[in-house]
Each structure stands twice: as C-alpha cells, then as structure tokens.
SEDO-891661 format. One record per residue (C-alpha): residue in three letters; x, y, z. Coordinates in steps of 0.2 Angstrom, whole numbers, plus 5000, padded with zeros to 4 digits. Example, Ala and Ser with C-alpha at 12.3 -4.5 7.8 and 13.67 -1.06 7.14 Angstrom:
BEGIN
ALA506249785039/SER506849955036/
//
This chain:
BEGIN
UNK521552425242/UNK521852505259/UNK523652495257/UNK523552585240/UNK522752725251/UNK523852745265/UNK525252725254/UNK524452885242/UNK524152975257/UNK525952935264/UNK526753015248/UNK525353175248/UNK526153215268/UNK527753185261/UNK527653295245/UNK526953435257/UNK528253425268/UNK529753445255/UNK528953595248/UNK528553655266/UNK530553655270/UNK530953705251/UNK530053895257/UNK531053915269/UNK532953865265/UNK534453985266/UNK535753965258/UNK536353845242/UNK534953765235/UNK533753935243/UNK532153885233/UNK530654005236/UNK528853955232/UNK529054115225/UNK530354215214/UNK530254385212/UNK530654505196/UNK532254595203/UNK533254625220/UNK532054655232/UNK532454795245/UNK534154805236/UNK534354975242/UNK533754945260/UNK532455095261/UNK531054965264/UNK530654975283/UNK529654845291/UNK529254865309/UNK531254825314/UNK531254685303/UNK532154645286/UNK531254645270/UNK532054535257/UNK533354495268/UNK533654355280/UNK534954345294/UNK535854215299/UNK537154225317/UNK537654365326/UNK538054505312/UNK536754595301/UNK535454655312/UNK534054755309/UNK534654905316/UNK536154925305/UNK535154985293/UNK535455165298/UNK535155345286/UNK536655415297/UNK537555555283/UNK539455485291/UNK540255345299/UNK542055385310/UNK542055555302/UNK541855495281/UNK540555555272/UNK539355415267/UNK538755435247/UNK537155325251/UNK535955315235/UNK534455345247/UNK533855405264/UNK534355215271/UNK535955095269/UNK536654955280/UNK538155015294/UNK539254875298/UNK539654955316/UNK537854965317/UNK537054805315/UNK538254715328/UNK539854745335/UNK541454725324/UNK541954525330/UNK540254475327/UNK540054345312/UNK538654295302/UNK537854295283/UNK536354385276/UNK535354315261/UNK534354395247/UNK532754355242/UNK532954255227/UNK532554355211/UNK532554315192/UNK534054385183/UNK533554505171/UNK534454685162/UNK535754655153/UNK536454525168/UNK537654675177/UNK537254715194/UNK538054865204/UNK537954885223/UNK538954995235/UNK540054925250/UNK541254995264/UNK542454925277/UNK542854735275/UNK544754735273/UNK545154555274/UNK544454505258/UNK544554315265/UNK543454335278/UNK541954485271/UNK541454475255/UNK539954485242/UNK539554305233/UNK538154265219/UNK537154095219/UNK536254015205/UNK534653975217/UNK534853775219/UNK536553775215/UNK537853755228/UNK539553855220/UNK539554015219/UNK539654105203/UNK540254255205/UNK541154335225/UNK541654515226/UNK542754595241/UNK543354755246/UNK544854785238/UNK544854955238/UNK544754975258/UNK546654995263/UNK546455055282/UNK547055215278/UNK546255315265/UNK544755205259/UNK543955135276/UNK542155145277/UNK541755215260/UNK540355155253/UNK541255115235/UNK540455075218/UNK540554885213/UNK539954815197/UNK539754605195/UNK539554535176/UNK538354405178/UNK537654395160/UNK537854215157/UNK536454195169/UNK535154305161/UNK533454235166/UNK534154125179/UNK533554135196/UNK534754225208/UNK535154265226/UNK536554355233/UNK537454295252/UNK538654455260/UNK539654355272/UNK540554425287/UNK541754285293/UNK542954425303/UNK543054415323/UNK544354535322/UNK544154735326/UNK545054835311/UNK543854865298/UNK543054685301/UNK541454705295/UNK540354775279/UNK539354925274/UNK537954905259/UNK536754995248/UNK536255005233/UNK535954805223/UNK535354855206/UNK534854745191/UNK535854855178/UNK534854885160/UNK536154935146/UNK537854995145/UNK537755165148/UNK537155095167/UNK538654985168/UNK539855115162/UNK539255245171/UNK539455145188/UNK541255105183/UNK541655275181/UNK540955315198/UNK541955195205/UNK543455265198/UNK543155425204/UNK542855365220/UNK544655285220/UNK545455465213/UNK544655555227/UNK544655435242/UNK546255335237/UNK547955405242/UNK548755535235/UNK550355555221/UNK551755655235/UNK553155725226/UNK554355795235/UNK555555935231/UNK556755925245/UNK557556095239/UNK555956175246/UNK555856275259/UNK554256295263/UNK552756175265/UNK551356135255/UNK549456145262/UNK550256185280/UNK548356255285/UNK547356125278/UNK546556255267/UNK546256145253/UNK544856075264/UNK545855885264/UNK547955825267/UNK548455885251/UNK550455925254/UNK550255775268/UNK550655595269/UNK549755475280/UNK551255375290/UNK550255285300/UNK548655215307/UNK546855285304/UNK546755445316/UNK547255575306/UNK546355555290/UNK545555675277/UNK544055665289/UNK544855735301/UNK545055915291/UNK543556035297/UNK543056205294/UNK543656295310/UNK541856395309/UNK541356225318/UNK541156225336/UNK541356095348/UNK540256065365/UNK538856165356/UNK539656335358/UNK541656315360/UNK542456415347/UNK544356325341/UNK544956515336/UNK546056435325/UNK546656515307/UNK545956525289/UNK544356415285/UNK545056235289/UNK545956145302/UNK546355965307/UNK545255925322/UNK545555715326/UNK544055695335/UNK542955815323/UNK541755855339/UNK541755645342/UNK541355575327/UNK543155495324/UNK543455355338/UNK544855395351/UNK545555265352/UNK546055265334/UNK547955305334/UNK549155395319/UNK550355505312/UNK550355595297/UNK552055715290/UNK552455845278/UNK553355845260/UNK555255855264/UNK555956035266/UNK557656125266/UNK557356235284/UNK557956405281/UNK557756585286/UNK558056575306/UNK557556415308/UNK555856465318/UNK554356365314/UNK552556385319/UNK551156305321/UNK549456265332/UNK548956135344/UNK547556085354/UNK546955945365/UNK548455825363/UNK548355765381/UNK549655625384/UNK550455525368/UNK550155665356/UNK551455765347/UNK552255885335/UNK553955825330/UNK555255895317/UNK556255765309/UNK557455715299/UNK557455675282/UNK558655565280/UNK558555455296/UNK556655495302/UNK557555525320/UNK556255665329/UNK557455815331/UNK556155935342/UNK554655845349/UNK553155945356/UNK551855925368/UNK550256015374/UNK550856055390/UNK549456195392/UNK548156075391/UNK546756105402/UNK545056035403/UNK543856115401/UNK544656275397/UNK545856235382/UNK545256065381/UNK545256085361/UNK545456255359/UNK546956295345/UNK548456375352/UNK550056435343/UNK551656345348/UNK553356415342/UNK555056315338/UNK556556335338/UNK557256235326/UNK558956365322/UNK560056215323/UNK559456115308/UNK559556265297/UNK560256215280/UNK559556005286/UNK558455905275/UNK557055895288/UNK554855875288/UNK553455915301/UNK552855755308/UNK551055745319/UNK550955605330/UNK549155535338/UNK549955395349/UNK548655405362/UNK547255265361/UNK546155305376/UNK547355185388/UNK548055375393/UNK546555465398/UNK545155555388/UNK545455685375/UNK546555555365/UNK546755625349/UNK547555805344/UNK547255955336/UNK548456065324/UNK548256195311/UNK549256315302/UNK551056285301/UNK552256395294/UNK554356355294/UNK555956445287/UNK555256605298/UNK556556745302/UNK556556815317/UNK555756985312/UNK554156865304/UNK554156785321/UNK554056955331/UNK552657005318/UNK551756855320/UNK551656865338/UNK551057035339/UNK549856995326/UNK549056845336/UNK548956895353/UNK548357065346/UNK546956955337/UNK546456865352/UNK546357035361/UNK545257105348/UNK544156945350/UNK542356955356/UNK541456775356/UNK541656665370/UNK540656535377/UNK539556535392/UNK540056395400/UNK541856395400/UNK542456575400/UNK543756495386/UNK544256695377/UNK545056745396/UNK545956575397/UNK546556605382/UNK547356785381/UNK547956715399/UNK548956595386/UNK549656735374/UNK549956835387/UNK551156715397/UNK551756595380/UNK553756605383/UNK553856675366/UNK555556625356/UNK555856835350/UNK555256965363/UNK553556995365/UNK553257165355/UNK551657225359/UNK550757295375/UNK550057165389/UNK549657175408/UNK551157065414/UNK550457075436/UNK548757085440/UNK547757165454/UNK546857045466/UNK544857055470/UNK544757155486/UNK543257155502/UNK543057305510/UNK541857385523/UNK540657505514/UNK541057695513/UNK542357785502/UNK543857675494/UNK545557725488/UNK545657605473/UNK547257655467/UNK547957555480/UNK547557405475/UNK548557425459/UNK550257455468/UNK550957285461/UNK550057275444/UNK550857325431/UNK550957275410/UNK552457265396/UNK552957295381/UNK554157175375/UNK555357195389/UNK555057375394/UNK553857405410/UNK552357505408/UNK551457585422/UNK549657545423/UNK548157665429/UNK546457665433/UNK545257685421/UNK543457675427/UNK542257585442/UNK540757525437/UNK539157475449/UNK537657405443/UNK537157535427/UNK538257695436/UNK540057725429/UNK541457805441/UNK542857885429/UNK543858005439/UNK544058025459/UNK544657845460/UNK545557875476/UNK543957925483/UNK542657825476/UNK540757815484/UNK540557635491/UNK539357675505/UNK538057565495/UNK538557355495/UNK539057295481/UNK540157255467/UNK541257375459/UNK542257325445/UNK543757415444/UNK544557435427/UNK546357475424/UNK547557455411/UNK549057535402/UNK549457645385/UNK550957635377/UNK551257695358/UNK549357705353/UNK549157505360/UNK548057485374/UNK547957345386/UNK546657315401/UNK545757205414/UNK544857225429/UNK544457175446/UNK543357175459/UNK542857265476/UNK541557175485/UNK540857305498/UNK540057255513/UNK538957315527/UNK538357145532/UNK539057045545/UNK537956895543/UNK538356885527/UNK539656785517/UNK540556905505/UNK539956845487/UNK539056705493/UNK538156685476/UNK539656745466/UNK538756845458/UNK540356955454/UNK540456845442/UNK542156775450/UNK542856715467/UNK543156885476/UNK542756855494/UNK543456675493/UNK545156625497/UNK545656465483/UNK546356335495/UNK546956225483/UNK548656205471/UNK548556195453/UNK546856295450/UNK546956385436/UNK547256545436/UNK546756685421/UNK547056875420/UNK547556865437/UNK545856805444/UNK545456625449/UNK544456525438/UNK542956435437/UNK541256525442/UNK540256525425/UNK538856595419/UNK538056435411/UNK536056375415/UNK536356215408/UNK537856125402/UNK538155975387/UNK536855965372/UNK535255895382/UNK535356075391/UNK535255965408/UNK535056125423/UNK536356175434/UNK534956265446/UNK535956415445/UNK535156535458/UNK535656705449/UNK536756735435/UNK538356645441/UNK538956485450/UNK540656365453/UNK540656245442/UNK542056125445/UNK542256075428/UNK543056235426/UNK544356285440/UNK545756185432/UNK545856035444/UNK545655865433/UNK544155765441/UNK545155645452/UNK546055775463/UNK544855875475/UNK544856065479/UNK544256185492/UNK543656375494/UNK543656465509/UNK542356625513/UNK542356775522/UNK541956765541/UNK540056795548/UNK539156815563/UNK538056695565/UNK535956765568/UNK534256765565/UNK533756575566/UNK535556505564/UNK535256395549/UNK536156435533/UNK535756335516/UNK536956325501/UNK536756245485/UNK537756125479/UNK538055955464/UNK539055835459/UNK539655685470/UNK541255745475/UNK540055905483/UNK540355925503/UNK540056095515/UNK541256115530/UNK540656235544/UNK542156295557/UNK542356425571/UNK543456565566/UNK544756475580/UNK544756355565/UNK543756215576/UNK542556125563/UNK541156085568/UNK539956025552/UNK540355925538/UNK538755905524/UNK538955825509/UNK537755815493/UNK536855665494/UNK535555685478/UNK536955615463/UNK536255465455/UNK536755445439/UNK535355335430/UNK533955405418/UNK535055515409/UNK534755645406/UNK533155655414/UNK533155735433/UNK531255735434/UNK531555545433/UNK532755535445/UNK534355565438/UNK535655695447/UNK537055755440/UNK538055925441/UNK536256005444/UNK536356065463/UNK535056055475/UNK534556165490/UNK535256105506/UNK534856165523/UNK535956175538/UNK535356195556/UNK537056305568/UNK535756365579/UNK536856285593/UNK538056405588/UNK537156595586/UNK538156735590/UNK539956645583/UNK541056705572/UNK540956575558/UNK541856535541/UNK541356395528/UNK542256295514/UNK541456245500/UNK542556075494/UNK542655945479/UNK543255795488/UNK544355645483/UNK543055495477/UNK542955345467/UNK542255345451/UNK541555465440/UNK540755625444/UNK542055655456/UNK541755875452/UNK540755985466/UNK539556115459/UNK539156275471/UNK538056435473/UNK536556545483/UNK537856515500/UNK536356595512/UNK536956625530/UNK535656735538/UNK534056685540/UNK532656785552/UNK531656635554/UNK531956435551/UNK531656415532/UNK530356275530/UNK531356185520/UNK530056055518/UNK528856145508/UNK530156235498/UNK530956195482/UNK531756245466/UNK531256245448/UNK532156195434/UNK531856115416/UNK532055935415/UNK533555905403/UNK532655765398/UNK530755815393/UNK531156015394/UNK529656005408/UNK529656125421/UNK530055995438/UNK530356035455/UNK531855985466/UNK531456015483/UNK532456075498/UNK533255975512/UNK533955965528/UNK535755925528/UNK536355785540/UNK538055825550/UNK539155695548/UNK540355745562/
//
C-alpha cells in the first residue's frame, strides 16, 4: 500500500512537470496552456514596458527595441498599418541571427492571413514559416521575393499565405533571420491578420500589386534618335527617364523637394520643385555606393551640356558616355567642394561635350565613395539639360548668376549666398560671361580716425561684363544707422568704427556691388576688430594658405549663436565670431590669424575667448619675439550635447592672460587652429580684450549661455590662462 502511494504521487510530480515545460516550449511542438482566438499583437502596436507581447525571442536578432513608429527607413517611406512595426536595422545590427515566435492562436476567417515584410533578400536565410502547434514541418514558408536590392529594399510589401486547410487548427508563426551577412540581411514586419472573406484576400493582393508597379523597377525605352533627356530635373518627384546601374545609393528615395533644407537652415538653391539629394539630410547611409544613367541620346546643337552638383567629395561623378561601348567620355568632379560652405549646396557645371556631337551617348551619375574616402560620401545633382547651342548657353549663364544675385536667403551659420555668387562669379564659363560682375575686389582697410579718402581704396577693383572692363564707383558708407552718399573722398571718420564702404559698377541697366570695410581707430590699446564685430576679418592679416576667400573678403566670421540641431552655444560675445568650421581649411590642417599691433596698459592682462581642441593664443613683441603660448583647455567631448554636464565642444570659454611683465610694449597676437589628433581639431574665436584698467577677477566672473542639452540658462566661468612657454 505504501508503494501504491509513492508510486501515485511519483506520476502526479511527473504529470505536473510535463505540462509545466509544455507552457513554456518554442518552437515545433510550441503547446500553450492557453490558445488564443487570433494573432495576438500581430500588428505590433501593443507595448509592454520594452518587452514583447505575443512574441518570444529567441538569439541575437529580434529585440524589443525594433519595434519602432519611425515614418522611413534609409530614405523609403514605410506604409505601416499603424503608429508601430518591427525595424530589422533596429532590433539588432544586420549579422545578428535569431527566430521570433508567435503566440499560438486558433486559425479561424476563412484560413488567409496577410502581413507586411521588408528587407530579407536571401530568401534562404530570412523568411516567414507556419506551424501546426505540435507539429514539427512546417506548413506554409513565405520569403521576400520582391526585395531586389535596388528598387524594393526595405518596403514593407503586402504578403498573403493560404492556409484554409487548417481552419480551426491551432497555429503559430516563426520569422527566421538565419543571415550574418550586411546587404539587406534582416526583416522588417507588421501587420499579421486572420483574413475574413474574399474581398480581404483580394483586396491585399491588389495592394501587393500596386506595391510592385510603384516600387518595382521601371519599363525604359529608349529612343536613341532623341536628343533630349527625359525627366533631367527629377520633376516628376522619382527616376522616371533614369536607370539604376548599380548599387542602392541613388534610389527613388533619394529624389527630394529642393524647398528641403539641410543642417536646419541650409538652402540647396537648386532648380524646379525636386532634385536628387543621395544623402536626403542623412537618412540614406553613406557608405552606400551607386550609379544611375540616362535613356540614350543622339548629342546635338553645340554639344554643351548642363547640369548641377553638389557635395560629391572624392569618388563621385558626372560622366558622359558612350552608347555603344559604356567608355566614360567626359568625367566630372566637384572640385569646388568646400565644407562648410558648399558642402551640399547645388551648383551648375557646364560641359563641353562638342566633340561627340552626332554620337550615341547618356549621362551617367556615379556615387563610388563608401565613406573609406572621407565624410560627405555621396552626391548631389539636379537639372540637366544637353544638345544646348551656344547662344542657350550664354542665356543660361546670365540667367543663373543673375538669379543667385537677386537671391535673399541665406543661413546664419555659414554665410553660404556670398560663397556662392563668389562661385558664379569665378565658374570658367564654357561661352563668355555676359552679364555684369565685380571681377577685383577692394581689401578691408584700418585707418586712424579723422577724414578718409575712400576712393582710394578702390584703385585695383574693378567688374566685367563678358570680357569688357567696367569701372567701379563708390556708392555709399554706412556707420551704425548714418548713411554717407557723396563726399567720399572726404568722408567724416573722427568717430571709431566700422564703415562699410559700398561700391559697384553699371553697365547697360545691370548693376553689380559689394563692399568693404574701414575699421577706424583712436585706440592704441586696442586690437582693430578684436570681436569682429565688422562682421568680417578687417584688422586681421589670414596667415594661412587655402582659406577661402568670397567677394574678395576672407571667410569665416559668422553670425551663428548656436550651431547643429541641439542649438548647442558658441558663447558668442556680440553679434559675430570665427568659427573654424567656416574659413575653408578641412579639420586636419591648422590655421592662423594675425591682429593689429597695441600698446600694452592698464593692468596688462588681456583675455580672449576661444573653443574647440585645436584652439591656442600666441602673444609676441612686435620684434616678432613670442613670448605666450595658451591653449583652450575646456574640450571634453562626453555628455553630448549637454555643456552644463560637462561636455565642451565649439562653445568658447573666457580665458584670461596676465602680460603684466610686459606694460608699455608694442604687442600683436595670433589667434591659431593647431594640427591635432583626433576629432574636433577646428578653433573657435571672439571678445579679443586687450586693455584692461584693473586685473579682471577672473574668478568671480563667468559667461552665460543655454545648455544645448536641457535649454537651461548655465554658467561657464572665466579662467586664468597657463603659459606654456
């Protein structure tokens, strides 16, 4: 009898125990205590605390925090059925493997289910597959077919599975991710739904067709008696009248409206509604590579072609080629590139392709940079036009460079309109350059107050039109709110200050003009424009090659508070500052300014703002004997973008300098972006103070800005500066 017992009690435990691991099984045979009506969280908008509902995991892939409500992935616009879907990219990085398994549910409807799913291009490796719960064999696998790489990539397509000879049965579903590779090696999902009738079923077939038609790739027939181009300006809104050749950088999600701006306020001034942006403000990956190309054309007229490009730095092109052979005939480059100043900004190109006239040829854009180059690895283009005659040509020029000199918008930041009718004003236009420009420029001047001949400083300024020189006159000089218009080789400068000097030339009803500036001086203990608040670098002598150089003035003193989209602070003293992101100089060279001489008095400490790692003050005699070297020591790039947490980036800091060894000198300083390692490497400048009565106490005093971070109002206080010679 006892034995009977144990033995009752031995199969009760045991009993338990098989219905305890029956719960909790994955996979074939995934038995649940308890089945459920339909797909549960089929369409993923079910959000537990960072956990799957209805879903288990299993490996690396198919975390949580793939399911994502994100409108596009790389540029494509996701047709999700709700706010939420899964994201491949999202929920684990492409090589990662793994399975994810429904609840299991009772099939019911009329035994169709529909769900949507992108990426997954090796259909042997990611895929969809249907399990009679208990089973082992699946009954039904669905994969991806319709993701080429190319055209269909991340879509989230229509599927529809016929499962209606399991009608009552109980059912799970298992997505499987098997694919460590990195092209299109995961999945994206929404959308499982028991279907109900045959309207359902036919109506998700249609919406997979018309996914196909509009996603899929394109009928292109060729009429290689053409001599124009179809769709040169993307104003269709996709690539219409192109062919994708290769890769997946140049895609129909790369075709944006050119209203868009990108940084938060740079303008592309490009032409029409649409143009082809292959980053599309950094939603397409950069190291994605490409080329896309024209129909075939017959090149005619004079055999000038047109066309815009931006970015495009290193491995980018335009090339024309043959049609016959595919050998690029005419290859070009960016070679204006210039970060920040027409980094992406669209700017027309012209060929001369008068050779090939009469040829088979096509346009071909090439995006052959994957990052391993350097940043800005993708390109631009918009708006190409071929079989031009020269007198089209000689139209079209006039008609841009007069549009860009009509233009009003620019940004803050990046003073991107000068830099860019600095471009149209200098292109080596293919057919002279009929319309008026200023071809020599006056320089900033520094003179000691009283009464200035400024028709002087125009002697060697002077403008075109097409080849013919025009003389140039001055205009007006403007002070503060005062306006000077006539008397200019007399003009009133007994009060300091900075007189813009305008001057220009008219020549058959056009009128071109620029300006300058005269800084006047009555202090000698004073640097000339030590906050540049000219608004450019007059008083400061650009020691440096290769800094960019527009309307004749030296680049890179902004206007800009705050800079990227967390509005992180320059601590700008007034309205102006260098910024070294904008002098033309690419982060890993250095660069160097030079002011005015001063006597040194008062207290003989001076203080000078300045950011960024590569930030450092030099102090010398005016024998040219140095005798200070400070550099900016608050950079510390952690916390982003927080600086009341203790990050530091381009936002300057206050630094104090004790010469009080030296009062009564003759002193110059040079503000300089030193050669470093590592990121950062741009210096940031402003408020150079070099008279001070009495010893600022630096230790009580700081600067106010707002936290890039929490939009608080912090402090960043001042500091002595430590002499490292």
């Amino acid at each position: 009898m006892k034995k009977r017992i144990v033995r009752i009690l031995s199969l009760a435990l045991c009993f338990a125990l098989v219905m305890s691991l029956a719960a909790c099984g994955e996979g074939g045979g995934n038995t649940a205590s308890k089945v459920a009506d339909d797909i549960v969280n089929g369409d993923f908008e079910e959000v537990s605390e960072g956990q799957w509902v209805g879903w288990t995991r299993h490996d690396a892939a198919f975390n949580f925090r793939g399911v994502v409500n994100n409108e596009k992935i790389k540029g494509v616009t996701m047709e999700k059925s709700g706010e939420y879907y899964f994201a491949g990219t999202a929920g684990g990085n492409p090589p990662m493997r793994g399975t994810l398994t429904s609840d299991v549910f009772k099939l019911g409807g009329n035994g169709f289910i529909s769900f949507k799913m992108g990426g997954g291009k090796d259909n042997s490796k990611v895929y969809v597959e249907f399990f009679e719960d208990g089973k082992d064999a699946a009954i039904a696998r669905v994969a991806n077919e319709d993701c080429d790489g190319t055209f269909i990539t991340e879509h989230l397509m229509t599927k529809v599975v016929d499962l209606s000879a399991y009608i009552g049965k109980n059912i799970y579903i298992v997505v499987t991710d098997n694919d460590d590779g990195n092209d299109l090696s995961y999945i994206n999902l929404d959308a499982f739904k028991v279907l109900t009738s045959d309207a359902e079923v036919e109506a998700a077939k249609a919406e997979h067709a018309r996914q196909v038609e509009e996603f899929g790739e394109k009928p292109f027939v060729e009429d290689e008696t053409a001599t124009t181009i179809e769709n040169g300006g993307f104003e269709t809104g996709d690539l219409t009248g192109w062919k994708i050749i290769d890769g997946q950088a140049l895609s129909r999600a790369a075709i944006v409206p050119t209203s868009q701006y990108y940084w938060t306020d740079r303008a592309v001034y490009g032409d029409g509604e649409y143009y082809l942006d292959g980053s599309n403000n950094g939603t397409i990956q950069e190291s994605l590579t490409g080329a896309i190309r024209t129909k075939k054309f017959t090149l005619a007229g004079d055999g000038y072609i047109t066309f815009m490009m931006g970015s495009g730095n290193g491995g980018s092109y335009v090339a024309l080629c043959d049609g016959s052979t595919d050998e690029e005939l005419i290859k070009v480059t960016n070679d204006y590139f210039s970060d920040p100043a027409l980094a992406l900004t669209l700017l027309r190109m012209y060929m001369d392709a008068s050779e090939y006239i009469g040829r088979v040829v096509y346009l071909k854009v090439v995006d052959a940079n994957d990052g391993s180059n350097g940043g800005f690895a993708f390109i631009n283009v918009d708006d190409f036009r071929v079989s031009l005659t020269a007198d089209e040509v000689a139209d079209l020029e006039v008609e841009q460079i007069e549009k860009i000199q009509a233009e009003t918008y620019t940004s803050a930041s990046y003073d991107d309109l000068s830099s860019l009718r600095n471009y149209y004003n200098n292109y080596p236009y293919p057919v002279p350059l009929k319309s008026l420009a200023i071809a020599a420029y006056a320089e900033n001047q520094v003179v000691e107050c009283g009464t200035v001949d400024v028709t002087a400083f125009i002697a060697d300024a002077g403008a075109k039109f097409g080849s013919e020189s025009v003389p140039v006159a001055v205009t007006k000089v403007t002070v503060g709110d005062k306006e000077i218009t006539s008397g200019f080789d007399a003009v009133d400068m007994t009060e300091p200050g900075y007189y813009k000097v305008t001057y220009g030339a008219e020549y058959e009803g056009k009128t071109a003009e620029t300006s300058f500036t005269v800084v006047a001086v009555a202090d000698h203990n004073s640097v000339a424009n030590g906050g540049f608040e000219a608004g450019n670098l007059a008083g400061w002598t650009v020691l440096s090659d290769a800094w960019s150089v527009v309307e004749g003035q030296p680049a890179g003193v902004i206007s800009a508070v705050s800079y990227w989209g967390e509005e992180l602070p320059y601590n700008q003293a007034g309205d102006w500052h260098l910024d070294g992101w904008n002098t033309g100089i690419g982060e890993p060279e250095g660069w160097t300014v030079q002011s005015t001489t001063f006597n040194l008095a008062g207290s003989g400490f001076i203080s000078v703002r300045m950011g960024g790692a590569a930030a450092a003050v030099k102090v010398f005699k005016a024998d040219g004997t140095q005798i200070g070297y400070y550099k900016q020591t608050r950079f510390n790039d952690a916390n982003f973008p927080s600086v009341g947490a203790g990050g530091s980036w381009a936002d300057m800091g206050t630094y104090v300098i004790d010469l009080s060894a030296y009062v009564g000198e003759e002193l110059y300083i040079q503000l300089c972006d030193e050669v470093i390692d590592g990121g950062w490497a741009h210096g940031f400048f402003d408020e150079v103070v070099t008279y001070y009565e009495t010893a600022p106490d630096y230790a009580n005093l700081s600067d106010t800005v707002k936290d890039g971070g929490t939009t608080d109002m912090i402090e960043i206080p001042w500091q002595l500066a430590e002499n490292l010679i």
